[in-house]
C-alpha positions as CSV (number, residue, x, y, z in Angstrom):
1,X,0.0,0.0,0.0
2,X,1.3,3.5,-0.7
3,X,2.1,6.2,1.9
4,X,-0.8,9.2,1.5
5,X,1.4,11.4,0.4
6,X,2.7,9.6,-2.6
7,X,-1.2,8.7,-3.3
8,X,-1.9,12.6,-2.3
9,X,0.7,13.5,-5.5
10,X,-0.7,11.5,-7.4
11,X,-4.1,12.6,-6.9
12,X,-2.6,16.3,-7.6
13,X,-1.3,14.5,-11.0
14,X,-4.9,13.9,-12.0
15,X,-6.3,17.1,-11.3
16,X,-3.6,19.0,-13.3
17,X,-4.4,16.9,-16.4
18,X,-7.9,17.6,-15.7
19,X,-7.2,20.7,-15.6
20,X,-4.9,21.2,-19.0
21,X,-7.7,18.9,-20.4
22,X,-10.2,20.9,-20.0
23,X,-8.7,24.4,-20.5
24,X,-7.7,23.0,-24.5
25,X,-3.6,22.4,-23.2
26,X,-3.1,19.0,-25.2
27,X,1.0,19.9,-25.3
28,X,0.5,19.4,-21.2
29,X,-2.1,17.1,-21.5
30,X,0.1,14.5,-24.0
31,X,3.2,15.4,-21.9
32,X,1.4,12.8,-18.8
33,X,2.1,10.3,-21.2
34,X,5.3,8.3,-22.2
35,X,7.3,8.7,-25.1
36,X,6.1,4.8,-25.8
37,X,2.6,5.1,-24.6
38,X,-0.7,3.5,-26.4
39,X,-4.1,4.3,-25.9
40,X,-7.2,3.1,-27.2
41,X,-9.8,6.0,-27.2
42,X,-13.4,5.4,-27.0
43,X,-13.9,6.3,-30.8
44,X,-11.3,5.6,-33.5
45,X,-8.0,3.4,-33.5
46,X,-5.5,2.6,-31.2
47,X,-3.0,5.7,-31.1
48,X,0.7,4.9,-30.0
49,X,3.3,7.1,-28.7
50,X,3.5,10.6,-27.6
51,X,3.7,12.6,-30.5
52,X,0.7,10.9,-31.6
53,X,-1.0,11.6,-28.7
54,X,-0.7,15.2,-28.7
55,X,-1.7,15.8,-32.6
56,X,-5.3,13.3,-31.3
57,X,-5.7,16.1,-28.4
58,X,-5.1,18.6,-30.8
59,X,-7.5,17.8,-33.3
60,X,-10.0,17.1,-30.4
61,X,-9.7,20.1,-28.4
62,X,-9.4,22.0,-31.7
63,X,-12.9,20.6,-33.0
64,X,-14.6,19.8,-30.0
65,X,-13.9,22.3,-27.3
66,X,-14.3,19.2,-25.1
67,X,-15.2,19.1,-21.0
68,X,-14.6,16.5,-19.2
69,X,-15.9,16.5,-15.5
70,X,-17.6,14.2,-12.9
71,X,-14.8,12.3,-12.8
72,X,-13.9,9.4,-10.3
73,X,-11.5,7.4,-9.9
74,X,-10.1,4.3,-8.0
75,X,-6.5,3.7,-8.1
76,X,-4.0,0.5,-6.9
77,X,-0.2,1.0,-6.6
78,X,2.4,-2.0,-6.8
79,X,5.6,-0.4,-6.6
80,X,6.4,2.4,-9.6
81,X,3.2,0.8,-11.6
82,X,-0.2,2.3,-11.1
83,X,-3.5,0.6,-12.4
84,X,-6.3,3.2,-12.2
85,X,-9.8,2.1,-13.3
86,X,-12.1,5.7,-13.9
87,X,-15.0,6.9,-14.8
88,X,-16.6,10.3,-16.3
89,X,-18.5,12.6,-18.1
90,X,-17.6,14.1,-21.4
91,X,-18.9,17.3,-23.2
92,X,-18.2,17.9,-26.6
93,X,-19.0,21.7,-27.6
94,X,-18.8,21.0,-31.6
95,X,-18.9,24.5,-32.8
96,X,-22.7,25.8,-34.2
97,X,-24.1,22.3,-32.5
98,X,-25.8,21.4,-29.3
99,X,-23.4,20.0,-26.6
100,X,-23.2,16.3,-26.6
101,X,-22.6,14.5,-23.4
102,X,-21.6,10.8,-23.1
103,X,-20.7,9.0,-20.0
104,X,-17.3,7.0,-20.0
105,X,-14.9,4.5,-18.4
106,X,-11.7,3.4,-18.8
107,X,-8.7,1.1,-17.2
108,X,-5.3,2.8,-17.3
109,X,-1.9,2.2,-16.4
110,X,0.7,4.3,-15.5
111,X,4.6,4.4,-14.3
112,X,6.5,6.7,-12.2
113,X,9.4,8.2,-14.2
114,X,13.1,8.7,-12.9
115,X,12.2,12.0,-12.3
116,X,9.5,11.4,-10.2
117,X,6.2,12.0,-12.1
118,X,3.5,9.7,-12.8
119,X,3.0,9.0,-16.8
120,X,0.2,6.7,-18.8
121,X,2.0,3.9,-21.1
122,X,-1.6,2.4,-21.6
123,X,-5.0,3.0,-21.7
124,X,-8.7,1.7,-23.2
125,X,-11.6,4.2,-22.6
126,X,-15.4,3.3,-23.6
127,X,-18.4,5.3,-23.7
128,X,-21.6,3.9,-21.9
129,X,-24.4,3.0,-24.0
């Protein structure tokens, strides 16, 4: 089990890419990933590596204005590896549409880095029917 503090960081970890997220920041928001990272977004194919991460934020946060907020999260540590299992909701704000808001989950992993800071090496998201 981790101390509370490093589970307190972490938690600090998520709300900064919450934060970026939602403010449009997808260089911040692909720099919590590592350079080898893959990720399987609700919608579309699997996207691998950092650099292709940031241009997927960047087309999403460019054309969606995108929200993402009633998020939880449940988290289980095992020694620089973190398995985080979450849910939320997500707004897209498609310019000169409606809002559309979709419910999601998704299991992630992530790994603390030499320097400290918690990254995501893999991920699959869904939406709820």
């Amino acid at each position: 089990m981790p101390d509370l503090s490093e589970h307190a960081e972490f938690e600090r970890g998520v709300k900064d890419y919450l934060d970026a997220f939602n403010s449009g920041d997808y260089e911040k928001v692909a720099s919590y990933w590592t350079d080898d990272a893959v990720s399987c977004p609700p919608i579309g194919e699997e996207i691998r590596g950092r650099a292709a991460l940031r241009e997927y934020y960047r087309q999403v946060m460019e054309g969606m204005a995108p929200h993402l907020s009633d998020y939880t999260f449940e988290c289980h540590f095992a020694g620089d590896v973190v398995f985080v299992r979450e849910r939320w909701l997500f707004t897209a704000n498609p310019p000169g549409q409606k809002p559309q808001q979709h419910r999601g989950r998704g299991l992630w992993v992530g790994k603390k880095e030499a320097d400290g800071v918690w990254k995501g090496f893999w991920s699959l998201a869904r939406l709820d029917a």
